[in-house]
N, C-alpha and C positions, 0 to 999 in steps of 0.2 A: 789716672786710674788704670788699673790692668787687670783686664776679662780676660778669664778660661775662655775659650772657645774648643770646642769639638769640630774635628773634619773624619770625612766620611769620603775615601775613596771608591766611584763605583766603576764601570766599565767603559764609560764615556766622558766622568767629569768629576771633580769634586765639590762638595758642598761643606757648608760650616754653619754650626749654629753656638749661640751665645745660653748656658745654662741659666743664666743670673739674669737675663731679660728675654724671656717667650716671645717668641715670635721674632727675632733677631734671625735673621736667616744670609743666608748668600750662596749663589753656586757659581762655577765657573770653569773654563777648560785645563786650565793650571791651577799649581797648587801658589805660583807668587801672584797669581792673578786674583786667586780664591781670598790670600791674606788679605791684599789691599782693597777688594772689596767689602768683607765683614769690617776690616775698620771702618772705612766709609759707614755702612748700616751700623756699627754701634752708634758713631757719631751722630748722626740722623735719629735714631732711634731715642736717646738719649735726649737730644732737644726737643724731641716730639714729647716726653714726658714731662722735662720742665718747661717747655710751651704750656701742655696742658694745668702745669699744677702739681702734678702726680710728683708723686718721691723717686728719687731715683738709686734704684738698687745699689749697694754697696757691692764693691766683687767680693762674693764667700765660696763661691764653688771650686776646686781643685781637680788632680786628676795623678793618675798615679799607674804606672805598669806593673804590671802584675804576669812574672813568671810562673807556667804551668805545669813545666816539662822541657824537656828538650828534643 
């Protein structure tokens, strides 16, 4: 399966989050450090759902740029 994630560059580090499972998170000093962390936590993330039982989300979220101006 393949998750959207969102990344968030700030002044010290970037982080990413997974739309499609809350609470999916990861930060990190790079941005190839950043990816292969959030994989790690969906993976984790994911087993921790079907450990419990819980459903585990289908990816539906997308993401799309959007020009403003120039």
């Amino acid at each position: 399966m393949k998750y959207t994630i969102i990344i968030e560059k700030t002044e010290k580090n970037y982080g990413a989050y997974v739309p499609d499972l809350p609470g999916c998170i990861a930060v990190a000093e790079t941005r190839t450090e950043l990816i292969k962390l959030i994989r790690e936590a969906i993976k984790l993330h994911l087993e921790s759902l079907s450990g419990s039982g819980e459903t585990i989300p289908l990816p539906s979220a997308t993401s799309e740029l959007v020009e403003v101006g120039k």
